[in-house]
Every structure is written in structure tokens, then in C-alpha cells.
N, C-alpha and C positions, 0 to 999 in steps of 0.2 A: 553262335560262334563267338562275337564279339565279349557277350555276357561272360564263357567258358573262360576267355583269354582273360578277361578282368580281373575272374575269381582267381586264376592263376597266380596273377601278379600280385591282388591282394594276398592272398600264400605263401606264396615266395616272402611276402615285405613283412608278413607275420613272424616267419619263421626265422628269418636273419634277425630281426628285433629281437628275438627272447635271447639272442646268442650274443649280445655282445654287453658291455657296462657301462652302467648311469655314464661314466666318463666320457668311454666313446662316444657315448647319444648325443652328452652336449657338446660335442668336437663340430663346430658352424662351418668347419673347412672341409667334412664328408657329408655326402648326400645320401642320408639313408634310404632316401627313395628310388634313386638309381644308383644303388652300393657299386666300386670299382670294381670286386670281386665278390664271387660268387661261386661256391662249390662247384662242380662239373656234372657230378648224379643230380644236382636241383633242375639242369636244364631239362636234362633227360625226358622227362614226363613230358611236358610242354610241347617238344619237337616231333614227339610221336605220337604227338594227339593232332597235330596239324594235319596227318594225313589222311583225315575227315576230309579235304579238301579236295582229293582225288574225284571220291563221288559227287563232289558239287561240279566237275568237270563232264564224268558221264553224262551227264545234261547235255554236252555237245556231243563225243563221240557215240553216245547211246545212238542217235538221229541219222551220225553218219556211217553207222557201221546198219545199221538196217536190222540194229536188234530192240531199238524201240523206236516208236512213233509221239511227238510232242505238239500238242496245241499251243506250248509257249517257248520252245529253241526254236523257233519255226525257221531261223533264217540258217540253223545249222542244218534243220533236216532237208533243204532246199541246196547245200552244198556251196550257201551266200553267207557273208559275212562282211559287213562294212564297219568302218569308223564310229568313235564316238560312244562304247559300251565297255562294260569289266566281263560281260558274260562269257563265260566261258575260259577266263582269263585265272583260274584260282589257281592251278600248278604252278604261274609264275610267280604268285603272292607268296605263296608256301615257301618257296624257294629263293627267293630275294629278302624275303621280309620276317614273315611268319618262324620259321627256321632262322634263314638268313646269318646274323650274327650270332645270335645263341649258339648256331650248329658250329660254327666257325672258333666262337671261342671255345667251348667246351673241348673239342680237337684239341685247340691250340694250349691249354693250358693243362689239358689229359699228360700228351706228348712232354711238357714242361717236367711235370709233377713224376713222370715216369707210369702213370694210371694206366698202363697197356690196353685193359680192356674196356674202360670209356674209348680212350683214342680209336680201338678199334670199332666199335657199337656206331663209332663218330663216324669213320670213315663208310664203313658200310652203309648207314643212312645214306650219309653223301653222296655215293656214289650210287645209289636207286632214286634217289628223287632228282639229279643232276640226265638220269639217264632217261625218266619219264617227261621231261621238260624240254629235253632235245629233240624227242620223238615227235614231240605233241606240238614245241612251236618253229622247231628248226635250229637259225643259228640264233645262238648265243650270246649274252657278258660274259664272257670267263673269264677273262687274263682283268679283264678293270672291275670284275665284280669285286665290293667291298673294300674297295681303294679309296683311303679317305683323298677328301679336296677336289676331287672331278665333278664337274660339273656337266660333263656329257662323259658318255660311256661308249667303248665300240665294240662292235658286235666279232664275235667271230664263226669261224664254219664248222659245221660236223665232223668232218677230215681231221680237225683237232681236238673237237670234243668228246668224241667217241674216244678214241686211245685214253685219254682223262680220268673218265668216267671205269676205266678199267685197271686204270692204275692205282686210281683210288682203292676201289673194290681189292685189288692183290695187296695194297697198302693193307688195306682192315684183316685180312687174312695172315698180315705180318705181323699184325701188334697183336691178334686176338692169340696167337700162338705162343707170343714170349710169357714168359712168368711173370706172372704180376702178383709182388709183396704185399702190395695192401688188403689191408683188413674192412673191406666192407661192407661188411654182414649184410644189412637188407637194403643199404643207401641205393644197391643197383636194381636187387632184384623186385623191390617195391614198387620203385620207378621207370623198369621197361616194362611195358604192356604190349609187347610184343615176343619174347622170348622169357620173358623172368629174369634175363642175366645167364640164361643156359648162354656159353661160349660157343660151343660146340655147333649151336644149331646158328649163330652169328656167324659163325664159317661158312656154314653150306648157306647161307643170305648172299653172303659176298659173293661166293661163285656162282649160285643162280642169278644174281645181278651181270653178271657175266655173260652166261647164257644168254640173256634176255637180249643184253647189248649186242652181242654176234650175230643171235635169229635174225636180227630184223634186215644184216647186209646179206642174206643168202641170193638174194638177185644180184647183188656186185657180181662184175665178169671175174674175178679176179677170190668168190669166197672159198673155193676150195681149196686152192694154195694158200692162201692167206689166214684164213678165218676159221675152217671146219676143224682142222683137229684142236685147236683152243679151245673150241666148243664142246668138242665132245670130252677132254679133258676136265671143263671146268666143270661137263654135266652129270661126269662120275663121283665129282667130290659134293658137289651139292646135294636138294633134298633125295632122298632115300624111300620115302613113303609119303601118304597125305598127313601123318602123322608130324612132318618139318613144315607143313603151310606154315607160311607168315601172315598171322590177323594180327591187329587190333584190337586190345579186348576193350568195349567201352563197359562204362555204369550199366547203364538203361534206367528207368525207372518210371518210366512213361509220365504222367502227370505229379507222383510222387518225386519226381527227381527233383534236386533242387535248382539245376538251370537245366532249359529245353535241352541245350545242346548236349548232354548226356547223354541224350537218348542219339540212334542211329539216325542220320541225315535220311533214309528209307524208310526209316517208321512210320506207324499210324500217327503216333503223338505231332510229327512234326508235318508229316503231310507234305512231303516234297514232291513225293510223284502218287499223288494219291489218284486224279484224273486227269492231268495234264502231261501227263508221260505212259506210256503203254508198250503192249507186246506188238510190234511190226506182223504184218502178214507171212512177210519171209521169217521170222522165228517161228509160229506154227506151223509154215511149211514144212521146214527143216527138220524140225523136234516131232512131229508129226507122219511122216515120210509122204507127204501131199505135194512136193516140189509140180509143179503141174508142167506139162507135154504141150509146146506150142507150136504152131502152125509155121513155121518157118518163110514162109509162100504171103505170111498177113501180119503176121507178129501176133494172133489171137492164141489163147488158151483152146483146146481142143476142148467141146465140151463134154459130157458125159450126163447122159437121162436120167429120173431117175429119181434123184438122189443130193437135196440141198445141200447137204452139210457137204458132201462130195461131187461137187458140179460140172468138175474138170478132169480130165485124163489126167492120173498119174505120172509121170516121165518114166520111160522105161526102166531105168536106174536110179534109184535113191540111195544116198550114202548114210546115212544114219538110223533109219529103219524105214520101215513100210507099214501099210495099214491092215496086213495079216495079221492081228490083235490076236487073233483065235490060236495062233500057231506059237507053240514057245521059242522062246526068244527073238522073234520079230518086234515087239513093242519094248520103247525103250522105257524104262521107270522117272528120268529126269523129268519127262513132260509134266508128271502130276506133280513138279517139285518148285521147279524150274516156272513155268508158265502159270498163269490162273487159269480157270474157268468158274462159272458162276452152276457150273451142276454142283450137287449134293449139296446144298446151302446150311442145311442144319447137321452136317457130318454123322449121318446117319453110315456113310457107306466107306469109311475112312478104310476098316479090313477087307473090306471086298472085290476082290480081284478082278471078275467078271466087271460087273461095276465099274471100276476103277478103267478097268481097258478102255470103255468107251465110252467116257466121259468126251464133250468138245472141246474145242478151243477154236479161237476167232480171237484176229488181230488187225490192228487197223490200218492207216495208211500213213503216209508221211507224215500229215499234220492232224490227221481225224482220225478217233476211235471211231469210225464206222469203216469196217473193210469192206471188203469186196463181198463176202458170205454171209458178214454178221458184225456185232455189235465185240470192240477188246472190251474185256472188262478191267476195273481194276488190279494193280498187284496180287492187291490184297482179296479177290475173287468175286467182286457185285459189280454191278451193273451204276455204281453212283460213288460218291465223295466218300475218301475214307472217316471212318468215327471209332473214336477210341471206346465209347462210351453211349450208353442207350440199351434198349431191348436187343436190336440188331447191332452189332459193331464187328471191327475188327482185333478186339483186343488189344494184342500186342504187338498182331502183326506176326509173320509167318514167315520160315527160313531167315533168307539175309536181309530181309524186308520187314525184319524184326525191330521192336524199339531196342532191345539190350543184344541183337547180332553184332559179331566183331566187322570192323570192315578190313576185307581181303587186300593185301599186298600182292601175292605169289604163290600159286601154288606148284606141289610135285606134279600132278596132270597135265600143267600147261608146261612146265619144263620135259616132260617126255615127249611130247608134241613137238617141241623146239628139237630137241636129240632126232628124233624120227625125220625131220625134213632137214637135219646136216647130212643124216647117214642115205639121203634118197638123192639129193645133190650128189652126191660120191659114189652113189651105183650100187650102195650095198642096202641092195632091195633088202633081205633077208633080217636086217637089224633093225634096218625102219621099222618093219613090221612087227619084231619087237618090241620096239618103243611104243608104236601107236598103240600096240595091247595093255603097255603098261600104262598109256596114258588114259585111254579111257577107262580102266576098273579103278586109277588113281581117282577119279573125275564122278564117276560114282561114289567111291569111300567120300571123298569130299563131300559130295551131295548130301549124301544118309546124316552125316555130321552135324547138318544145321536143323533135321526136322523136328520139330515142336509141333504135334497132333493137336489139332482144337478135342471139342467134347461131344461128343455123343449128344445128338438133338439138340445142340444149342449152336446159333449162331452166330459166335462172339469169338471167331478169330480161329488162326491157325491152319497148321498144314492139313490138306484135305486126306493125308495118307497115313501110314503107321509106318517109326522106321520098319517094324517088323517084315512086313510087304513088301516096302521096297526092297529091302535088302535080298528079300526071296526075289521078288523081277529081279532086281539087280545081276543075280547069279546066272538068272537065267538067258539075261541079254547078252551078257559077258562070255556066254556060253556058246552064241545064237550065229547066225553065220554073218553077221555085223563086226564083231568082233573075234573071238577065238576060231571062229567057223570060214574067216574069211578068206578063201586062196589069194594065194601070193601073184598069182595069172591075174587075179581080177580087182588086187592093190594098187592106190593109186596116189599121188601128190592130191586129190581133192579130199580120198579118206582124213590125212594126215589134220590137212588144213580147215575141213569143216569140222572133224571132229574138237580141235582146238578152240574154235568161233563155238562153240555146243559150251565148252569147256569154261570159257571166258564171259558166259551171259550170266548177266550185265556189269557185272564187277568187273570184267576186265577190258572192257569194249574199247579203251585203248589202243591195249596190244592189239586190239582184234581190226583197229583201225591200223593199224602201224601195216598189218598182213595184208590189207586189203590194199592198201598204197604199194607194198612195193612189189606187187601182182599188177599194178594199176587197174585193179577196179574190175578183172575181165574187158579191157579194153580191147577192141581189134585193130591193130594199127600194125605198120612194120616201121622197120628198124628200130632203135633202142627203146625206145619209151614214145606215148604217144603228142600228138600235138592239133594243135587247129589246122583241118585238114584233112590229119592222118588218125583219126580216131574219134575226131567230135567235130560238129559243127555247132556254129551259132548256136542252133536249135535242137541237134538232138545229138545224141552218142551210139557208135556205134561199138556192140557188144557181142562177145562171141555166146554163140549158141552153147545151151548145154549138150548139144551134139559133139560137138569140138573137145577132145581128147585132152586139149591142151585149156579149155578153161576150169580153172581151181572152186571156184564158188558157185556150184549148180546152181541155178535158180536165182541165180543174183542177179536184178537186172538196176540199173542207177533211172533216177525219174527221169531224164529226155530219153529214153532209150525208145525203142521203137515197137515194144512189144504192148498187150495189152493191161490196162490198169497203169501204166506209167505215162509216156507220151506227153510230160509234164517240162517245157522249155527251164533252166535256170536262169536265172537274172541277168543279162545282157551283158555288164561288167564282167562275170567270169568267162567271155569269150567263148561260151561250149561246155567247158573244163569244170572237171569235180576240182571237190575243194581238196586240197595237199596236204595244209596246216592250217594252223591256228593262229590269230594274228596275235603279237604280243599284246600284255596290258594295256589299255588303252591310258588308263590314268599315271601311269610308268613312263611310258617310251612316247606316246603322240601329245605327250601334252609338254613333254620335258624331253625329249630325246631323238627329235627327229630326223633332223643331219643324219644321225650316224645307220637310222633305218632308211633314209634316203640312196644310202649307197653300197645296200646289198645287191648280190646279183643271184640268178639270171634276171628276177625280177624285184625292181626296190621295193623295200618296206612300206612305203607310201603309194604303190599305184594301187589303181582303185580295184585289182585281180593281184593283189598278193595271195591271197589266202589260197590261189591257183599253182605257184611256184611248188616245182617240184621239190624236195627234200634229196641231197647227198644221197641218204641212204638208198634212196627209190629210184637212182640211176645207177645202169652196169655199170658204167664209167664216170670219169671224173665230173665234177661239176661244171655244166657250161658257164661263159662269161656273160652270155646274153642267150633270149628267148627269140 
């Protein structure tokens, strides 16, 4: 990261030097190093390469959302978070620093210059990385971000940042519409690596940043009146197919490249989550249709004889498929995509359907790749360290776990998910069900998009399928009574909202966390939200059964929960309670700015259960003044 940013700036400092004269060079009263002015397209590149930093964030929400398990976020996957670390802290780097003034003046000197559609490109950033950083760490700098001469900074609250972050977003949708005179032949479309400088699909950005921002208030008392037809407005004008996702395109070039950071933060080459990050037990449950039947009476799995790889009673309901492999369209195709296993090792069986059905999968636990059944393997599909290089390797690396994969923004499947749970809020069963249909074949096309097939008898990387295949399952699941097949009688808010969490792994574990918060977790409590007492104790949490009509997340249970394989206490400090947020930078705000984190509420910045404080969003009602 730091290497990528250096070459940048050397870049940058190349390229303004051939542009000006012997004269100006020897002018001792400018700084060619930090020049006054500087094009608006030069920043471009730079600010949308920052957003590598997302995925260095999944490191935390991957743990918390229960779509992966880590031997080294361990204190995220434990729902504890203390003082004294940056981990976990990159979205606010991005956003203060990394972006930071680039983004700001590029805007400000677009808008000057009259450059509509930078200002706009500007704005729409803004207002999606503005909007991931509220989710992820709460309140705010807004009003004294970027204010010179302050030497403390005050926070402010969601209630004001959310409208913000939306006005921004209609901002970008105002400039990217007006005519813009200038002549820029490739200055923009060079330099965004995210649309090319298409306008058009910068539009539907802005409005799906929209989306995104409304999804997350649907538990507000108050979203229907307020928030749902916004939303389903701004989800008409946004993406249209998987064909508008917003990626990232990076280099790659694995050992060839010329800095690391070229290559995808998930690559083999760089090895981020080669065996210190893994598939959770609950993501093979789910992808799987193994959610397992438990003893209500014990909190035990029902077992089932028999049958290792299948030890446990199915639940009588699985919302994503079931292990009727034999019957078409029961099996869904993402598992072979989506998840590793360590069958077929020299991809011998890439076309084979049969084959392919029943392949395993084994996922581990909060901090150990050893589950309950078996052994996660890596990403990238063995049982050890990833290697780009040797007899046995992973190549390149496989799907979005690829060295040259773009990394995901946004996609149309996860905005039809969002459209589906406004129009299920408002009663109109019939359109939800719409949506969720259009969200999962979106979510599939997505998937198919990123396969890159290793080789025949060789063990040196790669997806273990052929798009060809999947795209045959694909039809066929899409077809199957999970999706097109599924009565509207036996539609539910857990369809909507599992299949979006399917939709969102691991790239978007975020959002996926944003969903899980303001559900609180399947928590069992009454009245508004839960608290110590009414939903957790010291020791353990209490969680509604996947019997319960009204829980969202089958099979989801948090580690103090009382069921088996969890019955894991959190750390004393958080009083009971899952973690809410994310604590700001540590190197930012507690070393330099802590007064002003001192006097947030319900709970200040500095007790030792912040990271426990609920979020605006994730109460029906307004924000209390204390805990």
C-alpha cells in the first residue's frame, strides 16, 4: 500500500515536471514537490485506488458478520475490541487522509473550473465512502473535517450524517447531468478505474449510494413514511443489471508486477488471508443447506447416525437450498464459487456435475480452522499456506481471491435485496418477491463473471468449475423452488435477508454487518432494542430460535449464545453485548483527539464498552442520551 502510494506521488511529480519551463523550475518561491495546483483528472486514479482499503477492513467485519473465521482479528471475532491498535481502522485512513483532501479539492476546483463531470465522479465518491464510514464507525467529523487550524475536532451524529451523505450523492447526480464543454479525451477515462468516465453508469452510483444509505434505517419506526419511497425511487434509477456493478479494476501481476500492491489485497501473491482467515461454519451451513435442528430443551444439535460429513439433523427449513443435490434445482452453484474445498485437487472434475454436486465443504470456528466436522481449508482450496509458486500452488488465485480480481464496490443483486426489504416493510409482498428474484439471478450473473478455471490435472490454482456449468446449475437453481419455484405463502423477510448475506460474501461483509446490527443480531429482548438484562447477560445471550417466525438469520447464533459449539462468554468489558462499531482510529482520535470522543453518547468514546454503543441507525427511535 504505502510502496503503490509513493509510486503515485513519484508520478504525479514526473508528470507535472515535463509540463512546465527551465523558468518556472528555477522559481525558489514554488514547491515543485508539493505544486499549489494540480489537474483534477491527476487526482482521480489515486482516490479510487484507495478503496483497496475496504478489504483490509473485512478483516474485521468478515469475523463479525460470521462469514469468516480468523486466527489473527481474533479480538473482532470475539465481538471485543480495546484501545491502543489501527486494526481494523482503514476506512477512517481512506477517508480523512488517503482521499481526504485530494477528494476535496478535486470537487472544489472541478465545480470552480466548471468540469461537471469530475465534480460529479467527486461527489459520488464522497458520498459512498462518507456513507461506509458512518456505518462502520458511527458518529462522525463532519462539520470540522478538513478545517484548517483546529487542533481538536468534534464529532458529530448519524441524524446528520446520513441526510449528508445523500445530498452529496443527488449533488453528483446534478453535475453528472449538466453539459460539460470540456474536451477531455482520455484525462478521465484513463484515470477512472471504475467506470472508464461512462456518466451514465456514475448516475446510477450516486443513486445506488442512496439505496444503500436508506437500507440500513428500515428498522427506524418511522421508515416507511420517511425513507421507503426514496428508496425505491432512487432503486429505479440505479444499476439495471450486474452489468452496472461497480469494481475496481486493479493491474495484478502477481510477482511480475512491479509493487506488491498491484496485485488484489486476497491474492495468493500477497497472502492476506491465505490461512489466517477462513470460511465460518455458518457460511457452509448456509451455502450448503445444512443449517442444523436443535434441541430447544438443551441448546444441542439433533444428531443424525450415519453419516460424518452430515452428523446433524437438518432444520426443517433451509432458505437457500438443501442437500437434495440429486433433484434439479435444489443445489445452488455459488458453493463451488463462493467457498473452497480441498476435493478435486488437480481439477480433474471442473465439468462434472455429478462430481461437482458433492463435493464437501468444512468451515471453522471463530478463531480455529478446525470446525466442528472438519478441517476450513484455505480460500484458495488446500489444507495449508497459500504459494503462488512450486509444483503444488495456487497460481493466481481464484474468483475474487484472485491476484488481478477488481475489488467490489456495489453490486445490482445487493441493491435488489435492499428494493425487496423496502417493498416487504410496506406490505407489498408481491414486489418483494420480485425483487428477491431479480436479486439472486443478479447474484449469480455476478458470480459466473469472476470464474477463471485452473487446468486439467494440474494443481496450480483456479476455480474448481467451468463458467459453462455453472451457468447450466445456475439456470437451473434460478429455476428451482428456492428461487422462481418459491410461493409467495412460504416468502419470508429471512429469504430476502439471507439471500443478500449469500450475495455479499465476503466482499461485502459490511453491509452484511450493517443488517445484522440493525436486526440486532437475532436478539431476544422486548421493547425497542436490546440491553443488559433484556437480551444478554454478563455471560451469555439470549437468541431467538430458528423456530421463531420472526428471526431473520436461521442458524445464526453469536458465541455466548447458549446453543451448542458456541457457549463461548465475551470479554467482561463488553458487559454481555455484541460489538455495534468499530472504534475510531486509534492513531487519529485517542492519541490526539480525545475530549471530543469523551463526550459522545449513549456511550463515550473512551469507555472501556464503546465498541458496544448502539448506532442511530439500529434504534426505531431517536438516539438515547445515556445507556
Amino acid at each position: 500500500m504505502i510502496k503503490k502510494i509513493s509510486f503515485s506521488v513519484v508520478l504525479l511529480t514526473s508528470i507535472l515536471l515535463t509540463n512546465i519551463s527551465c523558468d518556472d523550475y528555477l522559481d525558489v518561491n514554488n514547491n515543485v514537490d508539493a505544486p499549489d495546483y494540480v489537474e483534477g483528472y491527476l487526482y482521480l486514479a489515486g482516490i479510487i485506488q484507495q478503496y483497496q482499503g475496504m478489504y483490509w477492513d473485512i478483516r474485521a467485519t468478515g469475523p463479525l458478520t460470521q462469514m469468516m473465521g480468523t486466527s489473527s482479528y481474533t479480538t473482532f471475532a470475539s465481538h471485543y475490541y480495546s484501545e491502543g491498535s489501527d486494526a481494523g481502522g482503514e476506512i477512517w485512513r481512506v477517508v480523512y487522509w488517503l482521499q481526504g483532501m485530494n477528494l476535496e479539492n478535486m470537487i472544489n476546483q472541478s465545480v470552480k473550473n466548471k468540469e461537471w463531470t469530475l465534480a460529479g465522479i467527486g461527489y459520488a465518491i464522497k458520498a459512498y465512502s462518507w456513507d461506509q464510514m458512518t456505518k462502520y464507525h458511527s458518529e462522525l467529523i463532519l462539520k470540522d473535517a478538513f478545517a484548517p487550524g483546529l487542533l481538536s475536532h468534534r464529532y458529530d451524529y448519524q441524524e446528520e450524517i446520513y441526510p449528508q451523505v445523500r445530498e452529496w450523492a443527488y449533488k453528483a447526480v446534478e453535475y453528472l447531468k449538466m453539459e460539460d464543454l470540456n474536451n477531455y479525451g482520455s484525462k478521465i477515462s484513463a484515470n477512472d478505474f471504475i467506470y472508464g468516465g461512462d456518466k451514465d453508469k456514475w448516475i446510477k452510483f450516486a443513486y445506488g449510494v442512496i439505496v444503500r444509505n436508506l437500507t440500513s434505517l428500515t428498522n427506524k419506526s418511522n421508515f416507511n413514511t420517511a425513507y421507503a419511497q426514496e428508496l425505491i425511487d432512487a432503486a429505479g434509477k440505479s444499476f439495471q443489471s450486474s452489468a452496472d456493478d461497480a469494481t475496481v479494476k486493479i493491474a495484478g501481476g502477481s510477482a511480475a508486477a512491479a509493487f506488491s500492491a498491484y496485485n488484489n489485497f486476497w491474492g495468493p501473491f500477497r497472502a492476506n488471508i491465505s490461512r489466517s482467515f477462513f470460511q465460518h461454519e455458518y457460511a457452509v451451513q448456509v451455502f450448503t443447506g445444512t443449517v442444523p435442528k436443535y434441541d430447544e430443551a438443551t441448546g444441542n444439535k439433533v444428531l443424525r447416525a450415519g453419516n460424518p460429513y452430515y452428523p446433524y439433523d437438518p432444520a426443517d427449513k433451509q432458505i437457500i437450498c438443501d442437500t437434495l443435490v440429486d433433484v434439479t434445482g435444489h443445489y445452488d452453484p455459488r458453493v463451488a464459487v463462493k467457498l473452497a474445498t480441498i476435493d478435486d485437487p488437480t481439477y480433474d472434475n471442473m465439468d462434472n456435475i455429478d462430481h461437482i454436486k458433492k463435493r464437501k465443504y468444512y468451515g471453522g470456528t471463530f478463531t480455529s480452522f478446525t470446525g466442528p466436522i472438519g478441517v476450513a481449508p484455505s480460500y484458495y482450496g488446500r489444507n495449508s499456506t497459500s504459494s503462488y509458486a512450486g509444483a503444488t500452488h495456487d497460481g493466481k488465485g481464484r474468483w475474487i481471491y484472485r491476484d488481478d480480481a477488481p475489488y467490489i464496490l456495489m453490486t445490482y443483486a445487493e441493491l435488489q435485496f435492499c428494493l425487496a426489504e423496502a417493498y416487504w416493510k410496506l406490505g407489498r409482498k408481491a414486489d418483494a418477491l420480485e425483487a428477491f428474484k431479480a436479486g439472486v439471478k443478479g447474484d449469480l450473473a455476478f458470480t459466473a463473471k469472476y470464474i477463471s478455471p485452473g487446468a486439467k490435472g494440474q494443481p496450480t490454482g483456479g476455480d474448481k468449475i467451468t463458467t459453462a456449468v455453472f451457468n447450466t446449475l445456475a439456470a437451473e437453481y434460478a429455476a428451482g423452488p428456492y428461487v422462481d419455484g418459491l410461493d409467495i405463502a412460504d416468502f419470508t423477510l429471512s429469504h430476502i435477508m439471507m439471500q443478500k448475506w449469500v450475495a455479499l460474501y465476503p466482499w461485502g461483509a459490511s453491509e452484511a454487518w450493517v443488517d445484522m446490527r440493525k436486526y440486532h443480531y437475532d436478539i431476544q429482548y422486548s421493547g425497542e432494542y436490546p440491553s443488559n438484562g433484556n437480551g444478554y447477560e454478563l455471560n451469555s445471550v439470549t437468541q431467538k430460535w430458528d423456530t421463531n417466525p420472526e428471526k431473520v438469520y436461521k442458524g445464526l447464533y453469536l458465541a455466548p449464545a447458549q446453543v451448542q459449539h458456541r457457549k463461548i462468554t465475551y470479554n467482561t468489558k463488553n458487559s454481555g453485548s455484541p460489538c455495534y462499531r468499530i472504534r475510531p482510529r486509534y492513531n487519529s482520535e485517542y492519541m490526539w483527539n480525545k475530549p471530543s470522543l469523551e463526550s459522545l453518547v449513549p456511550i463515550a468514546g473512551t469507555a472501556e464498552n464503546y465498541q458496544c454503543s448502539i448506532p442511530w441507525f439500529a434504534y426505531p427511535g431517536n438516539l438515547p442520551s445515556s445507556n
